[in-house]
C-alpha positions in Angstrom: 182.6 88.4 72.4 183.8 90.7 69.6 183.5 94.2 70.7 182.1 97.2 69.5 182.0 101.0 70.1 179.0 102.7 70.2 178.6 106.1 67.8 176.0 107.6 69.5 175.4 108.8 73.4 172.2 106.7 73.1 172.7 103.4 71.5 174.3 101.6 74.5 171.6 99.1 74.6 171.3 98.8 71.0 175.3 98.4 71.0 175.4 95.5 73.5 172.7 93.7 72.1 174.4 93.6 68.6 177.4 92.2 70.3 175.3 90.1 72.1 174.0 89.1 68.1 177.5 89.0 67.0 178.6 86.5 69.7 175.7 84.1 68.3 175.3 84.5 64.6 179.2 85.0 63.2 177.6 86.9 60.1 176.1 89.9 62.0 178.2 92.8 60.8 179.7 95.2 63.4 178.5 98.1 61.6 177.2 101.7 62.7 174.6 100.8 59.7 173.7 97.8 61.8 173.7 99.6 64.6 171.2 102.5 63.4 168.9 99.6 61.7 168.7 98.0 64.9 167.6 101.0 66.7 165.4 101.9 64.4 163.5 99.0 65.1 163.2 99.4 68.6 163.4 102.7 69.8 161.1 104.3 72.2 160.7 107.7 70.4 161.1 110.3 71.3 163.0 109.4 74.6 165.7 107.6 71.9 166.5 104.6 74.3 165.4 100.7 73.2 162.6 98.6 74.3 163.5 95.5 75.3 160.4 94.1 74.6 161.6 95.5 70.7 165.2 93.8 71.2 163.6 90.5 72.6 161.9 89.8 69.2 164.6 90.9 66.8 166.8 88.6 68.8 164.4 86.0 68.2 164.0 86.2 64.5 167.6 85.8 64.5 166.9 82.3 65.8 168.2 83.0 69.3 166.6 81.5 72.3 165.3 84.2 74.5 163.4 85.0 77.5 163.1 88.3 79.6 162.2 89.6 83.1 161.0 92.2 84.5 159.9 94.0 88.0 156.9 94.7 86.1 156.5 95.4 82.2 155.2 99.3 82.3 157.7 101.7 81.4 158.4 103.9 84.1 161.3 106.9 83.7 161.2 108.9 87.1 163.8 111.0 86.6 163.1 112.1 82.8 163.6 115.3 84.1 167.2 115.4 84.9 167.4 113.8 80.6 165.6 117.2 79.1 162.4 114.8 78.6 158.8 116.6 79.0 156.1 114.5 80.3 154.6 114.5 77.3 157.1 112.6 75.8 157.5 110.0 78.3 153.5 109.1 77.9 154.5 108.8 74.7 157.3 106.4 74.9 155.2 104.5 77.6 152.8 103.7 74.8 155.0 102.6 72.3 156.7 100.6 75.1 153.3 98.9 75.7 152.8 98.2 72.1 156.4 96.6 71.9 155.2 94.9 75.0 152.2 93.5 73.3 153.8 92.5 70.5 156.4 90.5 72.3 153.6 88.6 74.0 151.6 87.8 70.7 155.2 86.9 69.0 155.7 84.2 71.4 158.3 85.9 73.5 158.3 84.0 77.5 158.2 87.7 79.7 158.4 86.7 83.4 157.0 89.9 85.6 158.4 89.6 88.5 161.4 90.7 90.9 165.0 89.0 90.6 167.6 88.7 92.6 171.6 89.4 91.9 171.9 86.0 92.7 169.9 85.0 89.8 171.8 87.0 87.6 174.7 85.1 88.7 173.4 81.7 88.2 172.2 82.2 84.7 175.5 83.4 84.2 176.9 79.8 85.3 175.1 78.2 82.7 176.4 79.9 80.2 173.9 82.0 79.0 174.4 85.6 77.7 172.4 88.5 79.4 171.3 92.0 78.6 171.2 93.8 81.8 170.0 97.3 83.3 172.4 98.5 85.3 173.8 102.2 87.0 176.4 102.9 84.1 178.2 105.6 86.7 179.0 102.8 88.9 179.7 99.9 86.5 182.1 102.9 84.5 183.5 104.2 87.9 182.2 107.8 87.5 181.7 108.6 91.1 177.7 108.8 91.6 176.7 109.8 88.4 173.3 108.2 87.9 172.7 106.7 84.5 170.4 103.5 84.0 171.8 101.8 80.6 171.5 98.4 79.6 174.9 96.2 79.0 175.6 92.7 78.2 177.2 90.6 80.5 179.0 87.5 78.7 180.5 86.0 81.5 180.7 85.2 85.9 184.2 83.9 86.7 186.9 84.2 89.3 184.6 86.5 91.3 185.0 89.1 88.4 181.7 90.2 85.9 183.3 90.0 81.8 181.2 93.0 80.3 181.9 94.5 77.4 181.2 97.9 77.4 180.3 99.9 73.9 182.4 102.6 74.9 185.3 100.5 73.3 186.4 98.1 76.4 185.6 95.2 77.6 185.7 95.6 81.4 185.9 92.9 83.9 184.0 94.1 87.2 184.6 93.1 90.7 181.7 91.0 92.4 180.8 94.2 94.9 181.0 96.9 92.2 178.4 95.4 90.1 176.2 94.2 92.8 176.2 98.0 93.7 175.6 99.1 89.7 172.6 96.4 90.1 171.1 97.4 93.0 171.8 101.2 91.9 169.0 100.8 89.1 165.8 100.2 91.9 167.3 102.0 94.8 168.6 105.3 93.2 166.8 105.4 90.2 163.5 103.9 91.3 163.2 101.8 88.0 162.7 97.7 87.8 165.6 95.6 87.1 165.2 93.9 84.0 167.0 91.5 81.9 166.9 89.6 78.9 168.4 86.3 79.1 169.8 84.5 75.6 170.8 81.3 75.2 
């Protein structure tokens, strides 16, 4: 997977999934103009971050085979606080999320609501499909326990190591435990749903 550096502090989701394009259709550019077009299209305004819901479609009128899952499809941001957010802003992004959401539904995208395991995450992994995960990006980074919920693709599961490249420019691979603890991170310390999106 070619990789590519994010030029924002909040297009890391947008970032992996156009690597994640990249890796499938050879004439996606690498482009911070790609980059800003594809968030664009999916952001959650005005909390910045992507819907996946958003990403799931534009992956699919690429032509790519796509399904996602969820803990369960409401957005929820607990700690918005701690991100400058007001409440009234989250309320906001939760409806655009659930118009995303709807439109995912009506646009043929398969969205599974329910929980999954590591395990899982692992096995889809094995047959060699491509994932968009949320994941503690302090733990997968190695920045002590700074708490930061970010989604990343994850091309590959081999020799007990986790191949993600990682839009801050490297492509990292991660031991087994670490990213079990980054996955795990996102429901136990953040209170959010894991969620995925799996391609291929």
């Amino acid at each position: 997977m070619q990789l590519y550096q994010q030029t924002t502090p909040f297009t890391c989701a947008v970032c992996s999934f156009l690597m994640i394009l990249k890796h499938f259709r050879k004439d996606i550019p690498l482009t911070r103009e790609k980059e800003f077009e594809i968030w664009h299209q999916s952001a959650l305004l005005p909390c910045r971050a992507a819907s996946l819901y958003r990403l799931a479609l534009l992956a699919k009128q690429y032509g790519l085979p796509v399904k996602i899952i969820v803990g369960q499809h409401e957005y929820k941001f607990p700690r918005y606080r701690f991100k400058g957010y007001k409440l009234k802003e989250v309320q906001l992004a939760s409806y655009a999320s659930e118009l995303y959401y709807r439109q995912a539904k009506q646009g043929g995208i398969p969205i599974l609501e329910r929980d999954f395991t590591f395990d899982e995450v692992k096995a889809f992994l094995r047959a060699g499909k491509v994932l968009l995960l949320r994941l503690n990006s302090g733990t997968l980074r190695g920045e002590g326990d700074k708490l930061a919920v970010k989604y990343f693709a994850v091309l590959a599961f081999t020799e007990g190591n986790f191949i993600v490249p990682d839009p801050q420019g490297v492509v990292r691979q991660v031991p087994e435990v670490l990213m079990k603890t980054a996955f795990h991170d996102v429901k136990e310390k953040s209170k959010r749903d894991n969620r995925m999106m799996v391609v291929g």
